[in-house]
DONUFI-674826 format. One record per residue (C-alpha): residue number from 1; residue in three letters; x, y, z. Coordinates in nm, 4 decimals. Layout:
BEGIN
[r NUM, 'ALA', [X, Y, Z]];
...
REM end
This chain:
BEGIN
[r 1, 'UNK', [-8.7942, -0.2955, -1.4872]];
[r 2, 'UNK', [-8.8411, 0.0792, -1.4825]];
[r 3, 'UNK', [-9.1262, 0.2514, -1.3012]];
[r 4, 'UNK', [-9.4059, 0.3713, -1.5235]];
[r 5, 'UNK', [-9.4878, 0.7363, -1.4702]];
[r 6, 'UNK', [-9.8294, 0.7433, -1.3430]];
[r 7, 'UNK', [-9.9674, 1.0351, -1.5873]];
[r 8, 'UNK', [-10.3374, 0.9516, -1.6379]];
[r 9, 'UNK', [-10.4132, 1.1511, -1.3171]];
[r 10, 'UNK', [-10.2009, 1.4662, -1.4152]];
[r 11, 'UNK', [-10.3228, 1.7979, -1.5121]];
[r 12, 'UNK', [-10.1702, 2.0806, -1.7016]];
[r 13, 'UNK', [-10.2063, 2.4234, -1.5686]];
[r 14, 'UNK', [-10.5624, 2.5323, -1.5641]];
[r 15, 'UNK', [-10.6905, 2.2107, -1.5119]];
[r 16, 'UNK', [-10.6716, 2.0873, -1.8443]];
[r 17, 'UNK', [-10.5392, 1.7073, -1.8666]];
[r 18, 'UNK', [-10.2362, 1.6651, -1.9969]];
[r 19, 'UNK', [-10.1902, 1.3753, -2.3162]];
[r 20, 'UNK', [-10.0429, 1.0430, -2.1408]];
[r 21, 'UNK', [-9.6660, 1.0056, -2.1473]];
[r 22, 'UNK', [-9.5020, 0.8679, -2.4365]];
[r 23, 'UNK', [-9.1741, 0.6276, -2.4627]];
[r 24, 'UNK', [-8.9972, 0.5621, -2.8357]];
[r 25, 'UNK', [-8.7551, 0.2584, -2.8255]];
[r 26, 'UNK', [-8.5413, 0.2170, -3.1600]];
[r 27, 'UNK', [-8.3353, -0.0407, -3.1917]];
[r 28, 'UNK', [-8.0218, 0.0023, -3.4200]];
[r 29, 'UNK', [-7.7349, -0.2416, -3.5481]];
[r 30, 'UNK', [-7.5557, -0.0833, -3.8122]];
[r 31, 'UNK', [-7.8101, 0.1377, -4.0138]];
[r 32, 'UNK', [-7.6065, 0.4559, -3.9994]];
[r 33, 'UNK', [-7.7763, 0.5612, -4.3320]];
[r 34, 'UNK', [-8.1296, 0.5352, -4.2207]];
[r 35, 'UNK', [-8.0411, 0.7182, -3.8753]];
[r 36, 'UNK', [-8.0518, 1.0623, -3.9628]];
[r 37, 'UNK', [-8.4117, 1.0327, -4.1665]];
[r 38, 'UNK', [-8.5746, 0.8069, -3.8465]];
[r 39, 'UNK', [-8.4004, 1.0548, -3.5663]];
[r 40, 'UNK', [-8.4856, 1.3824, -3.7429]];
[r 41, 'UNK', [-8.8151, 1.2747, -3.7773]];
[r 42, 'UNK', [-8.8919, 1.1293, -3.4042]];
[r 43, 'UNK', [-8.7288, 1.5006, -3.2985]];
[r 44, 'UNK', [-8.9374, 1.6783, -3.5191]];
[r 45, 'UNK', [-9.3170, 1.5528, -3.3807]];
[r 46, 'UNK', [-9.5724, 1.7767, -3.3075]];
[r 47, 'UNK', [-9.6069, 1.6195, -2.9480]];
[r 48, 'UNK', [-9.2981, 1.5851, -2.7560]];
[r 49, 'UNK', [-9.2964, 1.2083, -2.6265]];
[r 50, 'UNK', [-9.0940, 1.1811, -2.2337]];
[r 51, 'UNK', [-8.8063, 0.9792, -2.3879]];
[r 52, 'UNK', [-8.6156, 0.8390, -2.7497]];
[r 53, 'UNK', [-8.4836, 0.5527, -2.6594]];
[r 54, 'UNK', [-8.1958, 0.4521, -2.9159]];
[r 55, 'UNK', [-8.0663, 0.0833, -2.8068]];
[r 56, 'UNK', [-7.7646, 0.0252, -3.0059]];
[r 57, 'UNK', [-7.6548, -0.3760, -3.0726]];
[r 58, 'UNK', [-7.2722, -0.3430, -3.0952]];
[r 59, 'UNK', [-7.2774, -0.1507, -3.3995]];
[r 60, 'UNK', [-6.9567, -0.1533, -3.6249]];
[r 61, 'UNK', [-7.0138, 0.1657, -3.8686]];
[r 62, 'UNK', [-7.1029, 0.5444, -3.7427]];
[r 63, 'UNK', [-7.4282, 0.4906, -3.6261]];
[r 64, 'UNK', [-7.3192, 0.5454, -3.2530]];
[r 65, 'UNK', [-7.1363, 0.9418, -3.3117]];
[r 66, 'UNK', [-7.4667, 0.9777, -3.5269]];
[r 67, 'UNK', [-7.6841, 0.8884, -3.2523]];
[r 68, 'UNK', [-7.4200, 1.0447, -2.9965]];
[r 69, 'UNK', [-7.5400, 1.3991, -3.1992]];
[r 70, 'UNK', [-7.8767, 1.3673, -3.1565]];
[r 71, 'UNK', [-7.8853, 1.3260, -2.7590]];
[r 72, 'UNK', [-7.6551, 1.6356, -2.7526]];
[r 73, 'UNK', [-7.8890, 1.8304, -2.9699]];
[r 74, 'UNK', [-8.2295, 1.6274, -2.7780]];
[r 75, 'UNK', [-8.2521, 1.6719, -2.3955]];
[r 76, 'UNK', [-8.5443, 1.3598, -2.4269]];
[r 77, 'UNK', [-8.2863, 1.1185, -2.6731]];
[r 78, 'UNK', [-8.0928, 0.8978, -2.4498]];
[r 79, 'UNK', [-7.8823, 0.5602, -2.6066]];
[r 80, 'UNK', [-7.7881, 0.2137, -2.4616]];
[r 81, 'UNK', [-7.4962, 0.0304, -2.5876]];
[r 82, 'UNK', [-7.5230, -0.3136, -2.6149]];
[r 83, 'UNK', [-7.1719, -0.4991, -2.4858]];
[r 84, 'UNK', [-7.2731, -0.7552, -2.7788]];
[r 85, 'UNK', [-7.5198, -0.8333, -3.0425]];
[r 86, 'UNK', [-7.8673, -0.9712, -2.9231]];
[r 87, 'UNK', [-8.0302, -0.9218, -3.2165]];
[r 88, 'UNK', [-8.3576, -0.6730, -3.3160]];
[r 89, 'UNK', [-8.6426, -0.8084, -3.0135]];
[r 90, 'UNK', [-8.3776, -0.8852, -2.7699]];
[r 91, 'UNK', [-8.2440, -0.4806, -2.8053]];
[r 92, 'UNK', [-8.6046, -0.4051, -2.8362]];
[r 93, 'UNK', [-8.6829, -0.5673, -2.4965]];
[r 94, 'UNK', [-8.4149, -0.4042, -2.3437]];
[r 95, 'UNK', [-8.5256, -0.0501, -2.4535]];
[r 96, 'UNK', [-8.8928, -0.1263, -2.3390]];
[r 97, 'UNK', [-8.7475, -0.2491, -1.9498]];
[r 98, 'UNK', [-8.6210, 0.1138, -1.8890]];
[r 99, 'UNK', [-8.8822, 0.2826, -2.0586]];
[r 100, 'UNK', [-9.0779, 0.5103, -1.8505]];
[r 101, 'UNK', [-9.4123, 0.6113, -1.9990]];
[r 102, 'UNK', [-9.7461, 0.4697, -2.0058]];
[r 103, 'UNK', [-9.7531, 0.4176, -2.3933]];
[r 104, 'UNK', [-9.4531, 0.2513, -2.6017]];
[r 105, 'UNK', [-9.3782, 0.2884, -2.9631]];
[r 106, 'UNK', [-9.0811, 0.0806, -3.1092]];
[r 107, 'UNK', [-8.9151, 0.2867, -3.3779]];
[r 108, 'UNK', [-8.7412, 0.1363, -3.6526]];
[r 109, 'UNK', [-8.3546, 0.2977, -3.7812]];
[r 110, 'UNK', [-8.4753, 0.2729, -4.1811]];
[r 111, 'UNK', [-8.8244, 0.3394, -4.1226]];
[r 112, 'UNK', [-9.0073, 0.7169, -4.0064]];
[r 113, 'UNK', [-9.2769, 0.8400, -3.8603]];
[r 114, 'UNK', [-9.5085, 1.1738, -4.0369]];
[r 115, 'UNK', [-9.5019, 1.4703, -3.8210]];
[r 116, 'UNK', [-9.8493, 1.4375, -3.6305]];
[r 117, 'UNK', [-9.8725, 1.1121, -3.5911]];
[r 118, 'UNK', [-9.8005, 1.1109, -3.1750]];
[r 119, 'UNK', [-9.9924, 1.4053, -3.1075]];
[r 120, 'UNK', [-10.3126, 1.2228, -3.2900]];
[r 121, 'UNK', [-10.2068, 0.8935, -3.1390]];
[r 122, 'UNK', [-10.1823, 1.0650, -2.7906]];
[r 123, 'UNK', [-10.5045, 1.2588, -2.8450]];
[r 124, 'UNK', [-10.7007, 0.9067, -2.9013]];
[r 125, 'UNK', [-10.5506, 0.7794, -2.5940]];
[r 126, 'UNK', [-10.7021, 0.9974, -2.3965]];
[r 127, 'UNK', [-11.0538, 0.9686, -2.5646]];
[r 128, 'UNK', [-11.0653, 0.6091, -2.5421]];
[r 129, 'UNK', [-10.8076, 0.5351, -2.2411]];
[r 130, 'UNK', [-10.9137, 0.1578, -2.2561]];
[r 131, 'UNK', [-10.8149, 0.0518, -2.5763]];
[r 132, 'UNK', [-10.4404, -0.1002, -2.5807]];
[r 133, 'UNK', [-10.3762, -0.0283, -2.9436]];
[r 134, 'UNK', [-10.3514, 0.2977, -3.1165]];
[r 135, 'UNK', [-10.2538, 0.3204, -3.5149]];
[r 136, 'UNK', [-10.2739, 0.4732, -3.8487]];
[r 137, 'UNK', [-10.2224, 0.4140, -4.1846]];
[r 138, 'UNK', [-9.8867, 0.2848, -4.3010]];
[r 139, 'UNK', [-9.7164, 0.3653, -4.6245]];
[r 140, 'UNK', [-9.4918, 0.1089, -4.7764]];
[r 141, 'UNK', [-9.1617, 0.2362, -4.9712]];
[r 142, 'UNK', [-8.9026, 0.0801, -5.1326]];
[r 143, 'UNK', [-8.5025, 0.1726, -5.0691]];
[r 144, 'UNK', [-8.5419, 0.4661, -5.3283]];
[r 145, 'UNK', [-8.8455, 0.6307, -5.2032]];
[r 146, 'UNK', [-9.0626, 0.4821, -5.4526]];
[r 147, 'UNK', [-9.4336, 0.4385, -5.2924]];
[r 148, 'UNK', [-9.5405, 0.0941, -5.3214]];
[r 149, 'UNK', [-9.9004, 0.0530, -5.1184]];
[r 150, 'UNK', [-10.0758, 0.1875, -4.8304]];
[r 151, 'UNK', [-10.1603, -0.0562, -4.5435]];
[r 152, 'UNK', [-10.4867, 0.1113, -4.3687]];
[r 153, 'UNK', [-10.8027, -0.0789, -4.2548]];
[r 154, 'UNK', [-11.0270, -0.0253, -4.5629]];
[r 155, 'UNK', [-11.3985, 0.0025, -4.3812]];
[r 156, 'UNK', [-11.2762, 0.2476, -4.1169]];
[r 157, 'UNK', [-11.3146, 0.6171, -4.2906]];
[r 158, 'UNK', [-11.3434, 0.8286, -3.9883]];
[r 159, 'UNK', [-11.0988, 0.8163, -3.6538]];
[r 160, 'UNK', [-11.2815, 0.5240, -3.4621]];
[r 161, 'UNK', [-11.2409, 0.3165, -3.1227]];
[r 162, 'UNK', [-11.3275, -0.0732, -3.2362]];
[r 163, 'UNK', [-11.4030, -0.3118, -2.9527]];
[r 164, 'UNK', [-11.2353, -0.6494, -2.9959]];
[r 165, 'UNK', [-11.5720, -0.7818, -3.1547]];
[r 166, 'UNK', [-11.5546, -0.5118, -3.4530]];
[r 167, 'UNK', [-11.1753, -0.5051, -3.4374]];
[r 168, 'UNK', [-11.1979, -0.8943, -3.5521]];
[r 169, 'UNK', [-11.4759, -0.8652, -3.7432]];
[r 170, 'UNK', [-11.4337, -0.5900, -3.9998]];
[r 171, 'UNK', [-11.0345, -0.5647, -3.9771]];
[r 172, 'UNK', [-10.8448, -0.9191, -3.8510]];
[r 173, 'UNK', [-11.0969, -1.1046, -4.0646]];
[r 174, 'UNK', [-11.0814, -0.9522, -4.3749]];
[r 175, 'UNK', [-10.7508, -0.8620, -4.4359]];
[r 176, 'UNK', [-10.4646, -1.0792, -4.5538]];
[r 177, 'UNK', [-10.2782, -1.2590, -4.2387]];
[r 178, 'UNK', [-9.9382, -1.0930, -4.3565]];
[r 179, 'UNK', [-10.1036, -0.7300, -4.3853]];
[r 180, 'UNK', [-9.9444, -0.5171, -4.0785]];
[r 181, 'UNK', [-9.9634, -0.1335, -3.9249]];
[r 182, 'UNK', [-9.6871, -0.1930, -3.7654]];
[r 183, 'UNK', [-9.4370, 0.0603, -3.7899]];
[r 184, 'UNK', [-9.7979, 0.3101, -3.7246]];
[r 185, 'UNK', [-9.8934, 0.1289, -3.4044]];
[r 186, 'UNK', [-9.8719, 0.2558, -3.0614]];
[r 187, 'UNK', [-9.9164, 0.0034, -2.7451]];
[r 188, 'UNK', [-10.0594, 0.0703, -2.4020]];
[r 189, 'UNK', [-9.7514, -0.0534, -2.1765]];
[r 190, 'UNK', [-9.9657, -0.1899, -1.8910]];
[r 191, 'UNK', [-10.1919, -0.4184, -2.0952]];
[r 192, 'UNK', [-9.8223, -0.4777, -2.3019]];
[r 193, 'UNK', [-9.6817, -0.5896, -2.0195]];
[r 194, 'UNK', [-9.9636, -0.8052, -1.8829]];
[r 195, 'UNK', [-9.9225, -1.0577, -2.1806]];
[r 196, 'UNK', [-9.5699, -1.0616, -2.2174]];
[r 197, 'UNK', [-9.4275, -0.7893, -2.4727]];
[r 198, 'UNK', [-9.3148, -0.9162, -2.8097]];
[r 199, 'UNK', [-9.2796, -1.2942, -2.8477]];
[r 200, 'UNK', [-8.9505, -1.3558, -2.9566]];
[r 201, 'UNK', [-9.0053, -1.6825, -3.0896]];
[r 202, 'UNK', [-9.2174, -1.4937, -3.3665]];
[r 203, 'UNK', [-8.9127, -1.3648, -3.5419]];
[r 204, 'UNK', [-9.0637, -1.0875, -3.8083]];
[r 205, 'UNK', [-9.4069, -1.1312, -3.6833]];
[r 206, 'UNK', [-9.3891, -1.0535, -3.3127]];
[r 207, 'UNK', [-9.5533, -0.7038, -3.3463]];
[r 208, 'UNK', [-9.8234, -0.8491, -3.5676]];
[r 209, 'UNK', [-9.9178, -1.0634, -3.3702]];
[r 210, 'UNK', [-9.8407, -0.8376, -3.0518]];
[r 211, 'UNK', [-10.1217, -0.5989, -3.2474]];
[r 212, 'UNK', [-10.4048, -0.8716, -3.2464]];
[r 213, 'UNK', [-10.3322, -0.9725, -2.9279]];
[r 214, 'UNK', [-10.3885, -0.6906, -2.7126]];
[r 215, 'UNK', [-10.6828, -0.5396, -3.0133]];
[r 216, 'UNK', [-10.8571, -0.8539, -2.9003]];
[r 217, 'UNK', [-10.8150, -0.8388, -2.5525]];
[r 218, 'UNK', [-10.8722, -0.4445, -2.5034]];
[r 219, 'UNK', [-11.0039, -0.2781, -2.8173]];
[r 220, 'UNK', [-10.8022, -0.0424, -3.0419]];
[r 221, 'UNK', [-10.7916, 0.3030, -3.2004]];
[r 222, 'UNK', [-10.7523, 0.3859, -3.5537]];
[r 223, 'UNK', [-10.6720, 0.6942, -3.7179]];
[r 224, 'UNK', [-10.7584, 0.6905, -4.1246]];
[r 225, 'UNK', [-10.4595, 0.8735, -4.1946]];
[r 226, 'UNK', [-10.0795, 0.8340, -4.3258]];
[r 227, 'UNK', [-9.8898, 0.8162, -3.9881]];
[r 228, 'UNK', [-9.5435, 0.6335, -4.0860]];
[r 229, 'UNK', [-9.3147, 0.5021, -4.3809]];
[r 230, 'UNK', [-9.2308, 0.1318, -4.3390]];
[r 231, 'UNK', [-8.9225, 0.0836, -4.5513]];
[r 232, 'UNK', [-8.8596, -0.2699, -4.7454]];
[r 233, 'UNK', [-8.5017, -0.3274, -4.8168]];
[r 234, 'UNK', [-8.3333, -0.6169, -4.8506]];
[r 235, 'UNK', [-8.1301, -0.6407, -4.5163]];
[r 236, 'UNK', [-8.4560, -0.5928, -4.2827]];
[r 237, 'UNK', [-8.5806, -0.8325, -4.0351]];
[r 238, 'UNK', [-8.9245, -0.8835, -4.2277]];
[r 239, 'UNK', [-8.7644, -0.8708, -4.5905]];
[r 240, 'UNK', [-8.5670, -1.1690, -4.4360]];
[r 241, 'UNK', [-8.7486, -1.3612, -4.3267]];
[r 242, 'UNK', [-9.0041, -1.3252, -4.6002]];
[r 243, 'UNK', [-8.6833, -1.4688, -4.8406]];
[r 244, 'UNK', [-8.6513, -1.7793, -4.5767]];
[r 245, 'UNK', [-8.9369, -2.0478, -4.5979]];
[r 246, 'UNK', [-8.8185, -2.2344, -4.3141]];
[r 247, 'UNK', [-8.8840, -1.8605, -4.1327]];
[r 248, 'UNK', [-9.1968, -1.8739, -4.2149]];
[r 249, 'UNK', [-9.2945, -2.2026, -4.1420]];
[r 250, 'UNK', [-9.1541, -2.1788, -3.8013]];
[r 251, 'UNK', [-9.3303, -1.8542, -3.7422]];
[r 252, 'UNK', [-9.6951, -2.0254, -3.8340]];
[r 253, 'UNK', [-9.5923, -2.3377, -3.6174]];
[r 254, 'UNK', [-9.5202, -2.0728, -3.3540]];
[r 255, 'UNK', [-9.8322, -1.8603, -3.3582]];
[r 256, 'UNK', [-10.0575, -2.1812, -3.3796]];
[r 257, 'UNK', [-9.8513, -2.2862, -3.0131]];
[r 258, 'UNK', [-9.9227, -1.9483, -2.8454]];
[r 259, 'UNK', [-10.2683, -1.9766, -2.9382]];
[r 260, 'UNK', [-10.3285, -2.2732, -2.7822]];
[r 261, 'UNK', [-10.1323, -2.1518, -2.4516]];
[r 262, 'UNK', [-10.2784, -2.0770, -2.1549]];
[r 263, 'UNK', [-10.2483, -1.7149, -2.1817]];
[r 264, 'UNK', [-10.3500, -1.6660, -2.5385]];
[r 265, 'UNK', [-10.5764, -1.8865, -2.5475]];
[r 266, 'UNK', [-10.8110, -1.6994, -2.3356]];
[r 267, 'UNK', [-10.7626, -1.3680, -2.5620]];
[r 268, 'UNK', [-10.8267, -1.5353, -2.8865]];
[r 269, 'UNK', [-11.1540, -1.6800, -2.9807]];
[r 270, 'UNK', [-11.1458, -2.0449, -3.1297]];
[r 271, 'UNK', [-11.2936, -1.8587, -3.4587]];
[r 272, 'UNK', [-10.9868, -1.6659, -3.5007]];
[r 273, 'UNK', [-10.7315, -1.9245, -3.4586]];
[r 274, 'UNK', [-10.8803, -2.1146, -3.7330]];
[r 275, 'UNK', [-10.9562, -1.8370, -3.9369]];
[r 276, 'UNK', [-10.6257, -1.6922, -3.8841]];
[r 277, 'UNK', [-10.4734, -2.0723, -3.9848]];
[r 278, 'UNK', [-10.5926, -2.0408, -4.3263]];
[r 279, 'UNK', [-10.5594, -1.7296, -4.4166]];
[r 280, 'UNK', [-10.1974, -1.7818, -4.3260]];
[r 281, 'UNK', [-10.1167, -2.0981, -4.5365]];
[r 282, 'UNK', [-10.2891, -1.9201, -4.8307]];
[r 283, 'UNK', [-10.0802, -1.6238, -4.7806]];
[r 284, 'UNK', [-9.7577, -1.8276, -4.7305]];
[r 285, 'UNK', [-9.8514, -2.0129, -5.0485]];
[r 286, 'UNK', [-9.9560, -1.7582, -5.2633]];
[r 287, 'UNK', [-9.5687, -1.5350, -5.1693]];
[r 288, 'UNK', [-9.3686, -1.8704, -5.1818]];
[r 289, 'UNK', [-9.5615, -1.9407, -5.5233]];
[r 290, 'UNK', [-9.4466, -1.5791, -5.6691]];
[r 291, 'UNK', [-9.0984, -1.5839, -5.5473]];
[r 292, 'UNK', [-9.0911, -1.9225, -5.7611]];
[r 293, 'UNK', [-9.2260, -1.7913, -6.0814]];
[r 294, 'UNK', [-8.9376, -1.4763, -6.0090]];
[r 295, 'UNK', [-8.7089, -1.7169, -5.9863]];
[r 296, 'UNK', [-8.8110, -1.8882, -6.3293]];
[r 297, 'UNK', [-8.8554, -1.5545, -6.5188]];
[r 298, 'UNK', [-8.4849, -1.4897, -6.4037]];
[r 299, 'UNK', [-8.3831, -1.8791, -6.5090]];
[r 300, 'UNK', [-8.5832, -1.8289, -6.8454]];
[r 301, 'UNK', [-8.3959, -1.4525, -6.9632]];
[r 302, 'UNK', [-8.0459, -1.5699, -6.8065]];
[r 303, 'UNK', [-8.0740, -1.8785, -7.0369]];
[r 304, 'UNK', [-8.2783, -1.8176, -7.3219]];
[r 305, 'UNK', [-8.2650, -1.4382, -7.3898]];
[r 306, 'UNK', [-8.1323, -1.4616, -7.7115]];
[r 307, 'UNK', [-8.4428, -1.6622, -7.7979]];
[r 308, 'UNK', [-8.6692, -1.3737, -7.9414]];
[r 309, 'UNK', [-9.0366, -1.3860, -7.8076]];
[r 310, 'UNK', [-9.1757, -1.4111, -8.1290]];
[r 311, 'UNK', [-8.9355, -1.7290, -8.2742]];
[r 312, 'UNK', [-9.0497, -2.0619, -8.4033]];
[r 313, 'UNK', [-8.8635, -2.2192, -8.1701]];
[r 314, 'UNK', [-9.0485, -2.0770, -7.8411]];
[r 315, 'UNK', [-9.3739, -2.0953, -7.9904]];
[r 316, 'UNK', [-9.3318, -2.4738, -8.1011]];
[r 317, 'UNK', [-9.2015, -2.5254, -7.7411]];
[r 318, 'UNK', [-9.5043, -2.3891, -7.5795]];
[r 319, 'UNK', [-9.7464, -2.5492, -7.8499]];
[r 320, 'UNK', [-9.5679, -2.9046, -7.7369]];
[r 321, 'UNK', [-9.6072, -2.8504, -7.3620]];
[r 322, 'UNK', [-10.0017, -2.6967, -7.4186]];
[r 323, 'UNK', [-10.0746, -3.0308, -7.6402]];
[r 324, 'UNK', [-9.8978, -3.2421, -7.3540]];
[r 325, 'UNK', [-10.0940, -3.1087, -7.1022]];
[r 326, 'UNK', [-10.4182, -3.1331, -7.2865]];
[r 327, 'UNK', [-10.3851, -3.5397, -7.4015]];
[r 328, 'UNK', [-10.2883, -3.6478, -7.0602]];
[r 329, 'UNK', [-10.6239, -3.4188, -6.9172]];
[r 330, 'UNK', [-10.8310, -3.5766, -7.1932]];
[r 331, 'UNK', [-10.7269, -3.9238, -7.2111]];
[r 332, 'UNK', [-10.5916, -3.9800, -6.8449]];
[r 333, 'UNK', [-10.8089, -3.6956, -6.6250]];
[r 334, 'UNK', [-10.8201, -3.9176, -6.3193]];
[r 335, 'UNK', [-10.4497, -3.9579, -6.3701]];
[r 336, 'UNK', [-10.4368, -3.5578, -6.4232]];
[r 337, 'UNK', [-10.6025, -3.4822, -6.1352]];
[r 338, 'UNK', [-10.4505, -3.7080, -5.9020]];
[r 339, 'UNK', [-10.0688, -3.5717, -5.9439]];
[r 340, 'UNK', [-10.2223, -3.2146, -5.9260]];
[r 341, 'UNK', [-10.3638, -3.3101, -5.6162]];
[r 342, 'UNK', [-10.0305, -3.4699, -5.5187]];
[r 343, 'UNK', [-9.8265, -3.1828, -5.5654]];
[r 344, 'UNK', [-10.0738, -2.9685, -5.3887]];
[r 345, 'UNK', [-10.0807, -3.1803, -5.0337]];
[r 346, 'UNK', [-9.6848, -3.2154, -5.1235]];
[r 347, 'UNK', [-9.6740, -2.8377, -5.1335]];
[r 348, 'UNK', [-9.8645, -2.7964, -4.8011]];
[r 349, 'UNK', [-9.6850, -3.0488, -4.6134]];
[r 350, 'UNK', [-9.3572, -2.9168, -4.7245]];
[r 351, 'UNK', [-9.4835, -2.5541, -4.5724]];
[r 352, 'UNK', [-9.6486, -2.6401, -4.3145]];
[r 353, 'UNK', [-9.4750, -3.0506, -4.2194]];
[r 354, 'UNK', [-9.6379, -3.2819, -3.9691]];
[r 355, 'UNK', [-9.3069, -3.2571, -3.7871]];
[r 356, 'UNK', [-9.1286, -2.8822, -3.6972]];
[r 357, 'UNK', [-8.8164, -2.8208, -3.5325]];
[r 358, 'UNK', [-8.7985, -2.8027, -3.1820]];
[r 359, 'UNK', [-8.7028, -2.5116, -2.9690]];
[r 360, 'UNK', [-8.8002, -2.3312, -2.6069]];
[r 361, 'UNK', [-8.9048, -2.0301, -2.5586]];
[r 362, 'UNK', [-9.0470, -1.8068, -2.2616]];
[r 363, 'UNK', [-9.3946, -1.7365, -2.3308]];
[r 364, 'UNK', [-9.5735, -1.4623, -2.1563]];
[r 365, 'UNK', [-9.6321, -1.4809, -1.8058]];
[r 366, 'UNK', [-9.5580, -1.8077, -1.5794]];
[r 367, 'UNK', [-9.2481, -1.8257, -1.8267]];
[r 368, 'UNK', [-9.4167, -2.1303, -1.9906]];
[r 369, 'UNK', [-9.1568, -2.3546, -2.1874]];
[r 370, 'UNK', [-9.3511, -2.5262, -2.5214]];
[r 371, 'UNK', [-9.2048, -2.6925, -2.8128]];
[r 372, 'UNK', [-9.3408, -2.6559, -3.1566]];
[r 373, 'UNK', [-9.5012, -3.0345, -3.2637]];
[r 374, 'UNK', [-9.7349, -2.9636, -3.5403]];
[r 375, 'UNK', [-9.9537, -2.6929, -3.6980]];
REM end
């Protein structure tokens, strides 16, 4: 692994201390579209960071002479070529072994960051030099630009340093399990490295859960303001796995297994994991229960849309399965209720099963091997 720079210690001229050294990793396997938005825009921040980092996994389009541009044009851009595909983390933990500086950010080829966001990031950093996460708000676009949400922490208003008590308690426990800063978060490599880096295992959620990690273990640093676009697209590692239940039910097996390890398990209060638990299968239910109705709205105008809205026919149809529905309530309820409440545990066990697929996987430090049993 490369050296870290040692930069806390150094001053500017004049005295004045300089911000801490900065690494970008980006990973990139054929995104040749995205490139010149995500490069342009790491080039173009207000405060230099040491290195850009492009890790390229055996692309087959342009993206390398694109890149190839950009570190003749960029003194601080460097790439690595991958020989072969390894895949997003795997390219990821190969850009974060050479970097050099004492704070990573992993880039992402079809997402961008705003101009300031470093120089604010940086700025915090040296404020609070304890805390392991820095981030911002995150705005959420579709392929076409189109603004969809803003992820921020709602009850922080002003720039703030949260200890892992208030980090837990007024952000990690009130927000949805899914809801991420991700592609706005900034990580302090030495606490980083003391827990492992990403857990590949995770899949999509490895930052995530990277982010709680290391906010409850050394506090974190917000900054209320729109620091990066996070780009959903069809193609991208979270957008994929979000369209793969067995994805996601490997990923909440997985989480509830690092937990309970011996590393985690001292960073992560008992509270949390529970907490955490829940809010997860409601999440997991609640996405799995839209993409279903989707999929029936799709069914229903593929099939029926030359039944008007307003017919005889679809109103008698819903009048028959409304008066169904009501006799078997009124004349059968414990009979009602007990297939409801079959087809909810059905539902539960199907997402999160008694039995999930084995598999190994190097776990933090003392390279731990664990197989995933049960949530």
């Amino acid at each position: 692994m490369t050296t870290q720079l040692d930069d806390e210690d150094m001053s500017a001229d004049g005295g004045i201390p300089r911000k801490p050294l900065l690494s970008v990793v980006l990973p990139n396997f054929n995104d040749a579209e995205y490139l010149n938005r995500s490069l342009s825009a790491l080039a173009a921040q207000s405060y230099r960071p040491l290195e850009v980092i492009i890790v390229d996994d055996a692309s087959t389009d342009n993206s390398v002479a694109i890149i190839d541009g950009f570190v003749a044009m960029h003194s601080h851009f460097r790439v690595i070529q991958n020989k072969e595909n390894l895949g997003c983390l795997r390219s990821c933990r190969r850009g974060h072994c050479e970097a050099r500086g004492a704070y990573l950010y992993t880039a992402a080829a079809d997402d961008h960051v705003l101009p300031d966001f470093f120089n604010q990031a940086m700025a915090m950093a040296m404020t609070y030099p304890d805390a392991a996460i820095l981030c911002g708000k995150m705005v959420v676009e579709d392929i076409s630009g189109v603004r969809l949400q803003v992820n921020a922490v709602e009850k922080w208003q002003e720039p703030c340093y949260a200890n892992p008590e208030k980090a837990l308690r007024e952000f990690f426990d009130m927000e949805d399990a899914l809801h991420s800063l991700t592609s706005s978060t900034i990580y302090k490599r030495k606490c980083w490295e003391e827990i492992g880096g990403f857990q590949e295992c995770l899949g999509f959620y490895a930052d995530t859960f990277m982010i709680h990690a290391l906010s409850l273990q050394y506090g974190m640093c917000y900054i209320p303001e729109e620091c990066s676009v996070f780009t959903i697209r069809p193609g991208g590692l979270s957008q994929s796995a979000l369209n793969q239940p067995k994805a996601l039910f490997d990923t909440g097996a997985g989480v509830t297994i690092l937990m309970e390890n011996d590393v985690f398990r001292a960073i992560l209060p008992a509270a949390y994991h529970r907490s955490w638990r829940e809010r997860y299968r409601e999440r997991i239910i609640r996405h799995l229960s839209q993409r279903l109705k989707a999929q029936f709205r799709s069914i229903q105008r593929t099939y029926f849309n030359d039944i008007a809205e307003n017919t005889v026919l679809t109103k008698c149809m819903r009048l028959g399965i409304l008066a169904m529905r009501s006799l078997v309530f009124r004349l059968m309820p414990h009979v009602y209720r007990h297939l409801i409440s079959q087809m909810k545990t059905c539902f539960v066990r199907t997402i999160f099963r008694e039995e999930m697929p084995d598999f190994t996987r190097t776990a933090g430090p003392g390279a731990q091997e664990f197989e995933i049993e049960a949530l």
